[in-house]
Backbone as CSV, one residue per row, in Angstrom:
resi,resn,N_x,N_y,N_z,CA_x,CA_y,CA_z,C_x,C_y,C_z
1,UNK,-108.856,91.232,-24.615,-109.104,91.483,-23.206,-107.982,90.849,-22.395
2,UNK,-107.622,91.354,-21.170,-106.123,90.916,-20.635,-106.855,90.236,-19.460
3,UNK,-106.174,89.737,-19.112,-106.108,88.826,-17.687,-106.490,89.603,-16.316
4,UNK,-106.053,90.979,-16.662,-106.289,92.110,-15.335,-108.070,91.955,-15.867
5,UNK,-107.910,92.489,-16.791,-109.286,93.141,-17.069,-110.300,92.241,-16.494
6,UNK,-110.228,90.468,-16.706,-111.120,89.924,-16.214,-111.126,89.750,-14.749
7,UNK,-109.931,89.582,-14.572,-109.872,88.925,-12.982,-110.541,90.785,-11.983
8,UNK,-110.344,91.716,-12.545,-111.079,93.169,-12.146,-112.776,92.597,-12.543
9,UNK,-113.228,92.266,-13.241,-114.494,92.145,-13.714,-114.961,91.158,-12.341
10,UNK,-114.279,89.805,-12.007,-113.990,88.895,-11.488,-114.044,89.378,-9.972
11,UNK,-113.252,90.330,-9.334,-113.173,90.869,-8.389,-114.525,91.868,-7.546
12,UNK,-114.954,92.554,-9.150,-116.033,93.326,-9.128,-117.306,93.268,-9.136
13,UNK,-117.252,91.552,-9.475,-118.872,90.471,-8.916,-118.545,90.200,-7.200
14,UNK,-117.460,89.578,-7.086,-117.503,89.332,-5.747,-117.348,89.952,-4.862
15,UNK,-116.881,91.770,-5.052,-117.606,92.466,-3.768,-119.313,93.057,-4.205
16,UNK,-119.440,92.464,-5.275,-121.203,93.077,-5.545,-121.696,92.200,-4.890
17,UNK,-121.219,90.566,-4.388,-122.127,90.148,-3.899,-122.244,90.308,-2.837
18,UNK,-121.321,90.530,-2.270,-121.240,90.882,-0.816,-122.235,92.114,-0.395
19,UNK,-121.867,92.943,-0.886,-122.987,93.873,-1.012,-123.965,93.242,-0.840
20,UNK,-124.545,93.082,-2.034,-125.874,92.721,-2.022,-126.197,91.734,-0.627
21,UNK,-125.084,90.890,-0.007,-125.528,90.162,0.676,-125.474,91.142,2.569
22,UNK,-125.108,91.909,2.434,-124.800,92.672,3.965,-125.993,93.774,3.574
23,UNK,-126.843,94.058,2.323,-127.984,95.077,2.340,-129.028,93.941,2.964
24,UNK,-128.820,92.388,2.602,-129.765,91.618,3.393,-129.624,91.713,4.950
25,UNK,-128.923,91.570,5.169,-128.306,91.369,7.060,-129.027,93.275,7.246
26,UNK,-128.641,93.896,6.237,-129.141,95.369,7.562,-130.740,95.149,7.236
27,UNK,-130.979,94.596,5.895,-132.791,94.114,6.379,-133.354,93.799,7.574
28,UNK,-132.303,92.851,7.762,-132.601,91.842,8.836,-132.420,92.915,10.203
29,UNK,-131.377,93.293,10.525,-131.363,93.911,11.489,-132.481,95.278,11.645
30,UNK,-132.576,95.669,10.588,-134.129,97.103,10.839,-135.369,96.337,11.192
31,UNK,-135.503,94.683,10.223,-136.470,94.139,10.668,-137.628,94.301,9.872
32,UNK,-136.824,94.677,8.912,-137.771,94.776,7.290,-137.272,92.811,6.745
33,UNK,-138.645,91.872,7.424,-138.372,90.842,7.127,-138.382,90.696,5.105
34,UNK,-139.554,91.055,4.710,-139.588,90.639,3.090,-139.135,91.274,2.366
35,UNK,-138.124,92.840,2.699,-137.292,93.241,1.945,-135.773,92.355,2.205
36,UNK,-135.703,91.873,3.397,-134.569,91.211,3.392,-134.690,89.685,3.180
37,UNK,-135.821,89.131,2.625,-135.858,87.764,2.031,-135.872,87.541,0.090
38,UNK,-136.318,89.100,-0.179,-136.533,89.594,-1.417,-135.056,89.287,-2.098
39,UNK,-134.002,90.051,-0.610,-132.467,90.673,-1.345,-131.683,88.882,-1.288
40,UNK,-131.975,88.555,-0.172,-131.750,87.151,-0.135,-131.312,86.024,-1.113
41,UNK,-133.051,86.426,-1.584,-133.366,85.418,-3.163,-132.198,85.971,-4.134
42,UNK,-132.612,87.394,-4.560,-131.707,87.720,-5.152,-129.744,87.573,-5.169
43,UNK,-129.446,87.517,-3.743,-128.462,86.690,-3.616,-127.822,85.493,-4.201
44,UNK,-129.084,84.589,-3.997,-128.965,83.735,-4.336,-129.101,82.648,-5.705
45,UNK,-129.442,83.916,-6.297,-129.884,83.434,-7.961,-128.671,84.544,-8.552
46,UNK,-127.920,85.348,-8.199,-126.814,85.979,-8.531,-125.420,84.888,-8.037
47,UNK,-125.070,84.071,-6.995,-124.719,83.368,-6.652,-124.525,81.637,-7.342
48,UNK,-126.112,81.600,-7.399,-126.080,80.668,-8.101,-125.302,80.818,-9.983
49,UNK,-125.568,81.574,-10.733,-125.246,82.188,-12.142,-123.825,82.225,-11.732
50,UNK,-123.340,82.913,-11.095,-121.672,83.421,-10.664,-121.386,81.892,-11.004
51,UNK,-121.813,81.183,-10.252,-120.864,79.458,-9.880,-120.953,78.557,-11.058
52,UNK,-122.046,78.850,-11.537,-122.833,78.087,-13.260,-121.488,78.648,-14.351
53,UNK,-121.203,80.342,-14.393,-120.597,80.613,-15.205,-119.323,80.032,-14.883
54,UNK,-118.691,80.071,-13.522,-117.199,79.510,-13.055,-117.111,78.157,-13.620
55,UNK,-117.721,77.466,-13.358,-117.817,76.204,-13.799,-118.136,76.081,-15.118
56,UNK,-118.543,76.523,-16.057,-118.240,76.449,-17.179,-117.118,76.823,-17.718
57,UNK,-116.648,78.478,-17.535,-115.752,78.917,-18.394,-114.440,78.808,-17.561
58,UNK,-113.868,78.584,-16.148,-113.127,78.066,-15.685,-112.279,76.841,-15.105
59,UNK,-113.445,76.083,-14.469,-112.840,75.067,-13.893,-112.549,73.878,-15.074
60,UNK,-113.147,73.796,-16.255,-112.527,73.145,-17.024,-110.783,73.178,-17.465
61,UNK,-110.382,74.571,-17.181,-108.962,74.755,-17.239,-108.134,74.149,-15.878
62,UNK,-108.858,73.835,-14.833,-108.276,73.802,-13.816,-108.395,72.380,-13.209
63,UNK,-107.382,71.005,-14.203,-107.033,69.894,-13.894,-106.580,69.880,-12.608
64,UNK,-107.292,68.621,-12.091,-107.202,67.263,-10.807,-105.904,67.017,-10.664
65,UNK,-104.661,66.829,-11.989,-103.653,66.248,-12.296,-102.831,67.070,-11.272
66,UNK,-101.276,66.534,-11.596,-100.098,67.165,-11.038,-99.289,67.854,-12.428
67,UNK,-98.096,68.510,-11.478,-97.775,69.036,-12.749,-97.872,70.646,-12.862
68,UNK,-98.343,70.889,-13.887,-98.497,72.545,-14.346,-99.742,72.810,-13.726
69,UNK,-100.676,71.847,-12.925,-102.083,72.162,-12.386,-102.294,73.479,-11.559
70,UNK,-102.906,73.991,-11.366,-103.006,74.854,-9.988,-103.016,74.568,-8.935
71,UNK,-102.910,75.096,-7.538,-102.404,74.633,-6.582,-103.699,73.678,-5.961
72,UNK,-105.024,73.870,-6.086,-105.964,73.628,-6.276,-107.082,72.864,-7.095
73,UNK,-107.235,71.775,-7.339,-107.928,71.463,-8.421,-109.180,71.711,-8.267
74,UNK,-109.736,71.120,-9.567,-111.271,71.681,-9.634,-112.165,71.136,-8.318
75,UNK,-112.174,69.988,-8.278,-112.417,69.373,-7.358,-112.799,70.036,-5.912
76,UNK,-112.094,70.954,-4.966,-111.952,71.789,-4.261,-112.974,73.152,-4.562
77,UNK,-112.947,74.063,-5.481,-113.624,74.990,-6.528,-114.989,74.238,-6.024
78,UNK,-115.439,72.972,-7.297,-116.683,72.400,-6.976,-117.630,72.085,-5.299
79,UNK,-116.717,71.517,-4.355,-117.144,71.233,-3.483,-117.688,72.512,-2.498
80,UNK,-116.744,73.663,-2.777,-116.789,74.796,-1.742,-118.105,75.642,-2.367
81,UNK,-118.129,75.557,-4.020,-119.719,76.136,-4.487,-120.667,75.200,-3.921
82,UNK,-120.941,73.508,-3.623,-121.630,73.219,-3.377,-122.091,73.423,-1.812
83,UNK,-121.228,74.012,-1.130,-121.304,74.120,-0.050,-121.853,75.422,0.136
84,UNK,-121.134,76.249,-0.583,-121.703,77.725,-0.827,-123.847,77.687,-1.159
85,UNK,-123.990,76.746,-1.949,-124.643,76.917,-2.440,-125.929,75.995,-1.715
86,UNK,-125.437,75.043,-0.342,-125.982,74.421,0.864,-126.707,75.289,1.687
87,UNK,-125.438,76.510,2.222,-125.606,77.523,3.279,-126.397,78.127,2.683
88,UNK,-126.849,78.706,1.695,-127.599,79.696,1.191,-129.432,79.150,1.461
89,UNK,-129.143,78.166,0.709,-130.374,77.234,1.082,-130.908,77.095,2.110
90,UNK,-129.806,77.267,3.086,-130.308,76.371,5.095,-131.050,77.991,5.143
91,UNK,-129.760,79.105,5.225,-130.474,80.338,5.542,-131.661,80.726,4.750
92,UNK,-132.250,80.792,3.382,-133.196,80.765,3.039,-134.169,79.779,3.508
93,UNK,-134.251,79.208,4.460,-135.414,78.298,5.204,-135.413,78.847,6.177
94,UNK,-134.430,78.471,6.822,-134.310,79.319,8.082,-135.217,80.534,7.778
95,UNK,-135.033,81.700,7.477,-135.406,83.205,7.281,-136.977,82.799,7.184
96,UNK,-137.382,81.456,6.514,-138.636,81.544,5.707,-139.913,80.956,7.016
97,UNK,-138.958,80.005,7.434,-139.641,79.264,8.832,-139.679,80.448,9.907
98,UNK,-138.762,81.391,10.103,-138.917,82.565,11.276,-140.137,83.262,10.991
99,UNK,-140.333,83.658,9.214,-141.105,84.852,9.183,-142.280,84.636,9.487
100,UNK,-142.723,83.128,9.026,-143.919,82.103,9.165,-144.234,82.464,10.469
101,UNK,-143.164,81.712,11.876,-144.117,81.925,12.876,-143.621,83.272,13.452
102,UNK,-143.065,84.332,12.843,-142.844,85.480,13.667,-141.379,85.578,14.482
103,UNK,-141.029,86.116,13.773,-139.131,86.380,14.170,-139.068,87.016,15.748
104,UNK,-138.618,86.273,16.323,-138.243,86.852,17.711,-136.994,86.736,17.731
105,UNK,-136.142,87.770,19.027,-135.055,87.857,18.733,-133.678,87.109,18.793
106,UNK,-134.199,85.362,19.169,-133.402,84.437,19.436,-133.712,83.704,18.170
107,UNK,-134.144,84.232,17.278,-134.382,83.520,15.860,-133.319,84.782,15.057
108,UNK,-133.348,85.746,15.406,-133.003,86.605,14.662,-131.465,86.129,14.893
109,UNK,-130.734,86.316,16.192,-129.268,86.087,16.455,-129.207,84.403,15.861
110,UNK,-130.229,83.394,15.719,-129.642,82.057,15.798,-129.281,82.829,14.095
111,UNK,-130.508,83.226,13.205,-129.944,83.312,11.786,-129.181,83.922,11.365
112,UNK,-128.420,84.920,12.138,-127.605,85.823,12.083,-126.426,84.732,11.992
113,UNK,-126.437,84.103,13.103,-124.962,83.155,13.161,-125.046,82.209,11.961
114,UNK,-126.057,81.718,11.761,-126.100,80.969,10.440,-125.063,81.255,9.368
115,UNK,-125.584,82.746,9.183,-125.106,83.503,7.844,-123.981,83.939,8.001
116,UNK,-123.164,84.428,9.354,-121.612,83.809,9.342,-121.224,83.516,8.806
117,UNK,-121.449,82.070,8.629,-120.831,80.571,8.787,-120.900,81.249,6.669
118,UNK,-121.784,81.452,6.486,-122.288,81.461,4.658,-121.104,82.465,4.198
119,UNK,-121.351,83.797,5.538,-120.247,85.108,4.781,-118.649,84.492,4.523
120,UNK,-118.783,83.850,5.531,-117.295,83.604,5.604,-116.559,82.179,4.547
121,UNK,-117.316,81.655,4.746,-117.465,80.571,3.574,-117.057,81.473,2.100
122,UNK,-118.023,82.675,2.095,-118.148,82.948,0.542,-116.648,83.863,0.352
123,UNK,-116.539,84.530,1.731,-115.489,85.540,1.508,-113.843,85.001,1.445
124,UNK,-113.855,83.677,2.166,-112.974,82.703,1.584,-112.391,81.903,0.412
125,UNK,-113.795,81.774,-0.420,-114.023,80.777,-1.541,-113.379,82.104,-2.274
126,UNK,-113.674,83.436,-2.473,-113.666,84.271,-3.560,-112.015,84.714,-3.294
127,UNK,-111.720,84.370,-2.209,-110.410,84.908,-2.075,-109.334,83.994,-2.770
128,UNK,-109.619,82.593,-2.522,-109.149,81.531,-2.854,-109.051,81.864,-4.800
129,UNK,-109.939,82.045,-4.903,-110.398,82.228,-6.581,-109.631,83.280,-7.272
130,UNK,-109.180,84.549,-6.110,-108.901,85.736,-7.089,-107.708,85.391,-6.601
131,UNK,-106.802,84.657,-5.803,-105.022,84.899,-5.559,-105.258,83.188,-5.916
132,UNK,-105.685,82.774,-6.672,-105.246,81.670,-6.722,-105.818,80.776,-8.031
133,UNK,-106.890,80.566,-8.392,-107.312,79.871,-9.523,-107.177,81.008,-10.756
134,UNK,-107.677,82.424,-10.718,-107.710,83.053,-11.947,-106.292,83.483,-12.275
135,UNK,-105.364,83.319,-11.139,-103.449,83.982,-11.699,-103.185,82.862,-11.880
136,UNK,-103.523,81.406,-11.679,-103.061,80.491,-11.809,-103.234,79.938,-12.954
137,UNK,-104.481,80.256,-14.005,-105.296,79.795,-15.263,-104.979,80.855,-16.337
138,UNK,-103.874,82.058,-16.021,-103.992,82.957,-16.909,-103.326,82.207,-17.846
139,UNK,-102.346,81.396,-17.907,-101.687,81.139,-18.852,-102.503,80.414,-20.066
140,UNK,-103.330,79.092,-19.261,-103.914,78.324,-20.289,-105.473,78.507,-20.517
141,UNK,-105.843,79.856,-19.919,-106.958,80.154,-20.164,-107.298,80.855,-21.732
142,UNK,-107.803,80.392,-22.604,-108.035,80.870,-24.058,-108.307,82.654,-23.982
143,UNK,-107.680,83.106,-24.921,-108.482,84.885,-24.769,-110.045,84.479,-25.060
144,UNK,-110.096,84.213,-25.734,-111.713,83.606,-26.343,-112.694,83.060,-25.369
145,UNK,-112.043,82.754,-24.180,-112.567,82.287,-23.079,-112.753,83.062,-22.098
146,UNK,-111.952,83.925,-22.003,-112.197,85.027,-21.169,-112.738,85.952,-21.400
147,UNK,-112.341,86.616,-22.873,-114.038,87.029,-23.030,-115.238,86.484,-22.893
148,UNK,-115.363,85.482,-22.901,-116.940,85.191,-23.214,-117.353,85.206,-22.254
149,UNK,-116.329,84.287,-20.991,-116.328,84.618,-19.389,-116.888,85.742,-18.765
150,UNK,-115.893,86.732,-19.135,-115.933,88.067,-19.028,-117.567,89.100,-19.423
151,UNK,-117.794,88.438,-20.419,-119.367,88.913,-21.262,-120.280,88.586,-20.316
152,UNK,-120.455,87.280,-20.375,-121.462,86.565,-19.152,-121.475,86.656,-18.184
153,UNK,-120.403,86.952,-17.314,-120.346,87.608,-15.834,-121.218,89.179,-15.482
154,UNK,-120.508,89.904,-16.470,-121.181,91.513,-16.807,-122.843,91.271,-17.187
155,UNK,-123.256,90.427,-18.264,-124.708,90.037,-17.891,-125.187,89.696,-16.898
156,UNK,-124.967,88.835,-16.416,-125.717,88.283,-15.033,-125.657,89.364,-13.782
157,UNK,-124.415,90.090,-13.440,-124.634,91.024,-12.963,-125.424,92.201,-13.217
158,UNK,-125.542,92.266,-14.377,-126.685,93.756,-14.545,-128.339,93.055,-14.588
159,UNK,-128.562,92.119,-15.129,-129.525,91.177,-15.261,-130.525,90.403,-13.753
160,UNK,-129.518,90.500,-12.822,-130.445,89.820,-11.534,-130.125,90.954,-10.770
């Protein structure tokens, strides 16, 4: 398996999530609250797996050190999933506390802006990842690793 092939596989989770995450927002906006807390979850347990697998089969290649490192260390990677993985959380309360007492439409725009702050976060982090950690790791990334990478990504996507 080549380096295109994954970082395409790689590319092809992170506009699925997006997807999946803007079919939540037009929930939100028709005002189909529990189909768009349903897609949410699902977001977020696709999200969560994405960052589980990165962190296993990547960021171990991607030394703190100087040197041949990437421009980026892991360090950076880690903090921006945990952050990724903050926002998701706030907006899943958020969404959960509105539906409770009844979404009006200054709940709807406050969570709207929330999830901004999450899109843009995520659409950053993934950008960062595809021009920068996966061209940067092709060299010392194992083939053996990228398949397996590669395997487990394609599961979790067909799987949640």
């Amino acid at each position: 398996m080549s380096v295109s092939d994954t970082l395409c596989i790689l590319r092809h989770e992170h506009a699925s999530l997006d997807i999946l995450f803007q079919r939540h927002q037009e929930m939100l906006v028709s005002h189909a609250w529990a189909r768009a807390a349903r897609l949410l979850t699902q977001y977020q347990e696709r999200l969560t797996a994405h960052i589980r697998l990165e962190e296993k089969f990547l960021l171990p290649y991607c030394t703190d050190g100087s040197g041949s490192s990437p421009r980026w260390g892991s360090h950076v990677y880690r903090t921006e999933h945990r952050k990724l993985e903050e926002l998701v959380r706030a907006v899943t309360v958020r969404l959960a506390s509105a539906r409770r007492r009844g979404v009006t439409p200054a709940m709807l725009i406050d969570l709207l802006d929330k999830e901004r702050t999450l899109k843009h976060v995520a659409q950053h982090h993934h950008e960062r990842e595809e021009k920068g950690l996966f061209i940067e790791l092709h060299e010392r990334l194992p083939l053996e690793t990228r398949r397996e990478f590669s395997k487990e990504l394609l599961r979790v996507s067909q799987c949640i």
